[in-house]
C-alpha positions in Angstrom: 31.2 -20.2 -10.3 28.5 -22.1 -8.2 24.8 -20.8 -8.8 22.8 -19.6 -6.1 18.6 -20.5 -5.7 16.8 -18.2 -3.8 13.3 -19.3 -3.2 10.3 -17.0 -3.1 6.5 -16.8 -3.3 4.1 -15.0 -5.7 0.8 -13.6 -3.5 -1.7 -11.6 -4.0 -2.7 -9.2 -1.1 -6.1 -7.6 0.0 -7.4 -10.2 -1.5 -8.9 -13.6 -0.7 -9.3 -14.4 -4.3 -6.5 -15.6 -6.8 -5.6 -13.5 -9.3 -7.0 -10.1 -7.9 -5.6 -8.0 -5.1 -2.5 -6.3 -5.6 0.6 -8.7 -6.8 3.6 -9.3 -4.5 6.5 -11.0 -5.2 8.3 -11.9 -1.8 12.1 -13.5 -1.8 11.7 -15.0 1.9 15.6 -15.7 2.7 17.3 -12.8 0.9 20.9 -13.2 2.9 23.4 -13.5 0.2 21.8 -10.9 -2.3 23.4 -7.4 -2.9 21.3 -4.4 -3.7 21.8 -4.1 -7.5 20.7 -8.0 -7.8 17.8 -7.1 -5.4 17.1 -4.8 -7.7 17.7 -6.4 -10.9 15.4 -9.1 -9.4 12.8 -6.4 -9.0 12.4 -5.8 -13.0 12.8 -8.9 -13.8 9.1 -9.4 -11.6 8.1 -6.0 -13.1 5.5 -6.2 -9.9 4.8 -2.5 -8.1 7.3 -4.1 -5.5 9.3 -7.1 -4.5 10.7 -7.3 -1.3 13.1 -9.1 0.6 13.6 -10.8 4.0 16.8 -10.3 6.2 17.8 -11.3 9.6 16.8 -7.8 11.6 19.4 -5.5 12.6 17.3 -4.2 15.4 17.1 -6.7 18.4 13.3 -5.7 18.6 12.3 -7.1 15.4 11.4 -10.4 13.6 12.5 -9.8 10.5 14.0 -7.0 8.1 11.7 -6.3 5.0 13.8 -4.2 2.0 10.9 -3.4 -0.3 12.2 -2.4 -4.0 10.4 -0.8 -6.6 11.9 -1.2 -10.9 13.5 1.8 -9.7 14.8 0.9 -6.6 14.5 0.8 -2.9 11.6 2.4 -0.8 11.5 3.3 2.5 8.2 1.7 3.6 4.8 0.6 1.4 2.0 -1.0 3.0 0.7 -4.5 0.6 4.2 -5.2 0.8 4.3 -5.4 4.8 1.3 -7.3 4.5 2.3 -9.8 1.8 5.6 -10.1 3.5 4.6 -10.6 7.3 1.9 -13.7 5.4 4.7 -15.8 3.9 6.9 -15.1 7.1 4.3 -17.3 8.3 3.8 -19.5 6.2 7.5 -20.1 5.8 7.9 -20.9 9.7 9.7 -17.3 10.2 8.1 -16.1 13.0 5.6 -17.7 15.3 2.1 -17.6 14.5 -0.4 -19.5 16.9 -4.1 -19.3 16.5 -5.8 -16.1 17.3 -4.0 -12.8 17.2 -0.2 -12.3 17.9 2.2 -9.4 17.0 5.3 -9.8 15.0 8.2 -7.0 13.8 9.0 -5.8 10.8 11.8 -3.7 10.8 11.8 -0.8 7.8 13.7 1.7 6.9 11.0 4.2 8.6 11.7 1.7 12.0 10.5 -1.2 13.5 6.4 -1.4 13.1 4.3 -4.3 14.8 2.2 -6.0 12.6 -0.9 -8.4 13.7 -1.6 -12.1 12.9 -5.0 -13.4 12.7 -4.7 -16.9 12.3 -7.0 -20.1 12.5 -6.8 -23.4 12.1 -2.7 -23.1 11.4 -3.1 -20.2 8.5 -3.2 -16.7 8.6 -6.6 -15.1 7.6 -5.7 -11.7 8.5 -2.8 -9.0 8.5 -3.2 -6.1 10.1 0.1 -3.4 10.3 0.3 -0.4 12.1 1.7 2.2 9.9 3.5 5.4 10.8 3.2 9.0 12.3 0.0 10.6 10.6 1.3 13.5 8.7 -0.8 15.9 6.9 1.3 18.2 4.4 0.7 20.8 2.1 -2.8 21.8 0.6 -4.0 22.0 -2.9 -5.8 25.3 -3.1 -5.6 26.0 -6.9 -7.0 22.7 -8.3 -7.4 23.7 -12.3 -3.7 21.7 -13.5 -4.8 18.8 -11.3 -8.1 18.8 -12.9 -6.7 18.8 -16.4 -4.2 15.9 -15.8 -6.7 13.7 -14.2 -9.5 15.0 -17.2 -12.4 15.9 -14.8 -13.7 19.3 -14.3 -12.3 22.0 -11.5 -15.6 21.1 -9.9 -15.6 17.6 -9.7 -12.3 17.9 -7.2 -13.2 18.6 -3.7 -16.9 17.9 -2.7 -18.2 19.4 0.6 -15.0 21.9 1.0 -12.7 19.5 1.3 -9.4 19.7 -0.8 -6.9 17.9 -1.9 -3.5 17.8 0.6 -0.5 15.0 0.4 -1.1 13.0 3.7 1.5 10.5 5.1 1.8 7.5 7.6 5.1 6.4 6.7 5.5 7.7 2.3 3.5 10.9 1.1 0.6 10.5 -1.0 -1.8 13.2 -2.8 -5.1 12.9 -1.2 -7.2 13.7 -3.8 -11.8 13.4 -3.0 -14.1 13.6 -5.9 -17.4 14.7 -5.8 -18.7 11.0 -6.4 -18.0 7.4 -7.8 -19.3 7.8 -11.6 -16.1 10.7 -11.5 -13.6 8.2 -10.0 -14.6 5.7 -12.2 -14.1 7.4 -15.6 -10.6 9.0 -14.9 -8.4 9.0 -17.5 -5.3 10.5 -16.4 -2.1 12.3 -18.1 0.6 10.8 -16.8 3.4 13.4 -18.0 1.1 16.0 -17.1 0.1 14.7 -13.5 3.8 13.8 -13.0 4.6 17.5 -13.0 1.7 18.3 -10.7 2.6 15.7 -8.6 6.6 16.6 -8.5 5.5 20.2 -6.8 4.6 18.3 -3.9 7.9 16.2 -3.2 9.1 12.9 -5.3 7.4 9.8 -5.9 4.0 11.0 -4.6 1.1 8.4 -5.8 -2.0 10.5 -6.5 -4.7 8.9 -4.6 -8.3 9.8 -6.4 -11.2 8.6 -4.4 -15.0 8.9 -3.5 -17.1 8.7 -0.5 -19.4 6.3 -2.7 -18.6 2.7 -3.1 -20.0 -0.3 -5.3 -19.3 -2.8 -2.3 -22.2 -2.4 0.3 -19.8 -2.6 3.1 -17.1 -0.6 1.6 -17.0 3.2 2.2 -14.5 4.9 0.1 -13.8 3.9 -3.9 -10.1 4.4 -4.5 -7.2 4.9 -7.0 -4.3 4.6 -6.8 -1.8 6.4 -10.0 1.6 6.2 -10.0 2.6 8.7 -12.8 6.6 8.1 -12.3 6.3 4.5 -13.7 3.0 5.2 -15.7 1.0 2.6 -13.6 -2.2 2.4 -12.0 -1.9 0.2 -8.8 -4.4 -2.1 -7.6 -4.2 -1.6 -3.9 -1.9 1.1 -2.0 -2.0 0.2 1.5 0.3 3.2 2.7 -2.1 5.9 0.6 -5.2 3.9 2.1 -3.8 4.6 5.6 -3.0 8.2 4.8 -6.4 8.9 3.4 -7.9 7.5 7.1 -5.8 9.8 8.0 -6.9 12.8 5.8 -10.8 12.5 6.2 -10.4 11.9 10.5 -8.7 15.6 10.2 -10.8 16.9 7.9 -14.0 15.3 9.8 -14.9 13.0 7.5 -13.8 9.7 8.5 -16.9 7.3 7.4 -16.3 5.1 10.6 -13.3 4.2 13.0 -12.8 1.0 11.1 -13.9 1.1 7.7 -13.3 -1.0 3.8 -11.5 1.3 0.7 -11.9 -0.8 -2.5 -9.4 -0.4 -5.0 -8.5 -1.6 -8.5 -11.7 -2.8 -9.5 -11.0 -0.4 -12.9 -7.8 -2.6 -13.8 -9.5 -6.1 -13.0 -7.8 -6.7 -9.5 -10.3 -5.9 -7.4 -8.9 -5.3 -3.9 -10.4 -4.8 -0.4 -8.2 -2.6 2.3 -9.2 -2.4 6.4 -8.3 1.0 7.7 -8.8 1.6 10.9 -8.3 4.9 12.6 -7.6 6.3 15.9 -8.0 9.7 16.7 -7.6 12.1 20.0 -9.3 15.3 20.0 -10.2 15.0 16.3 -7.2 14.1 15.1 -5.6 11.0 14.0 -3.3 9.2 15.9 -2.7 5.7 14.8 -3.6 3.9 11.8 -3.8 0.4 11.2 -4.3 -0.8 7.9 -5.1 -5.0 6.8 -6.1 -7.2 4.7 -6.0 -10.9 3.5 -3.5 -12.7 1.1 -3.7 -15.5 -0.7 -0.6 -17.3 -2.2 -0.2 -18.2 -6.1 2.9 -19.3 -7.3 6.6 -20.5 -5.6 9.1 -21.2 -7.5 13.2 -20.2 -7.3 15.1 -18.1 -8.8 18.9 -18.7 -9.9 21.9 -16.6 -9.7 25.7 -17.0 -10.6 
């Protein structure tokens, strides 16, 4: 039986320093691959995701971007989009003149434009426009949540706000602390905020954050748990955009356009633009971006 290659970049994303942001592995011509192999290739990176580039069955788009998790196949994620649409680029898939131009990326949520910032030949920037802002249920009784992240019922909620699972394309528990010291020391349970978490729906990332930061431009300190797979991720683009989302309905939002820093605790320090637009207090549109920078390419061979 011949082999197969498939050739594919490592990058790190929210990030324009090597060996921080959030890790991507992206497999840039997928054609040819079948979803268990996708998916096998997906442990074998043992990344939060690895996606995969396919000619777009939707006329409107670019490109088609199947993002997989160990476990499988998720509808839509937002370091992946933005780690996807960069080696797109640099790979010669889609066109990216200097200054800003728009590209599609076609999900299994729909086709979403995504923004390329670009001088000098190379992509600085990537900015995506995410989905829908959704804002589900509320966390009234916060004593089980308190115990599996090991903070006090009082540390949860500063300034009457609660937690709630917020959306812009995959839920996400939104989860404020009464300030940065609090996010920094969590500890959490996995097992037991797993079973918190499943109340809410499946695959929910608990998203812990304060309106302190150590960055002096950055306005919210993030993190991002993923009890499921017993990780904690260095940069979650979608439950960054969904937080914008929270605090603009909850009137909170620190600025239209403003920095969440995340995964400074598991030394991949990460840097996500959210920008948020709202209509008579409420949010309407996020966008969230950041920069990439590539660190490894290689191939990978098949039977």
């Amino acid at each position: 039986m011949a082999e197969r290659f498939f050739d594919f970049w490592r990058v790190d994303v929210f990030t324009d320093t090597p060996l921080t942001g959030n890790p991507l592995a992206v497999i840039h011509r997928g054609a040819g691959l079948s979803p268990a192999e996708m998916l096998g290739i997906a442990r074998e990176m043992n990344l939060s995701e690895t996606t995969f580039v396919f000619p777009p069955s939707n006329p409107s788009a670019n490109y088609r971007n199947r993002i997989f998790t160990p476990e499988g196949e998720i509808p839509f994620a937002g370091h992946p989009s933005i780690g996807t649409a960069y080696v797109a680029a640099l790979e010669g898939l889609v066109p990216h003149p200097d200054g800003s131009s728009i590209i599609y990326q076609e999900l299994e949520i729909g086709v979403l434009p995504l923004e390329l910032i670009c001088e000098g030949g190379q992509v600085k920037k990537v900015i995506m426009t995410q989905g829908e802002p959704v804002l589900g249920a509320e966390v009234k009784s916060v004593e089980a949540l308190a115990k599996a992240l090991g903070v006090r019922v009082r540390d949860i909620g500063p300034n009457g706000l609660v937690p709630q699972v917020a959306a812009t394309g995959i839920p996400s528990l939104q989860v404020p602390l009464r300030s940065l010291d609090v996010v920094k020391r969590l500890d959490p349970d996995a097992r037991a905020l797993r079973k918190v978490l499943s109340k809410f729906g499946e695959h929910l990332v608990c998203y812990a954050f304060s309106l302190e930061a150590i960055a002096p431009d950055a306005a919210v300190h993030a993190r991002g748990f993923v009890p499921e797979r017993g990780i904690e991720d260095p940069a979650t683009g979608s439950a960054a955009g969904a937080c914008g989302a929270y605090l603009a309905a909850k009137g909170k939002l620190p600025a239209p356009t403003f920095i969440v820093e995340q995964g400074m605790e598991i030394h991949h320090a990460s840097r996500i633009e959210v920008s948020v637009e709202t209509e008579d207090g409420k949010p309407k549109g996020i966008r969230v971006g950041g920069q990439t920078v590539p660190l490894i390419r290689g191939s990978l061979r098949l039977p």
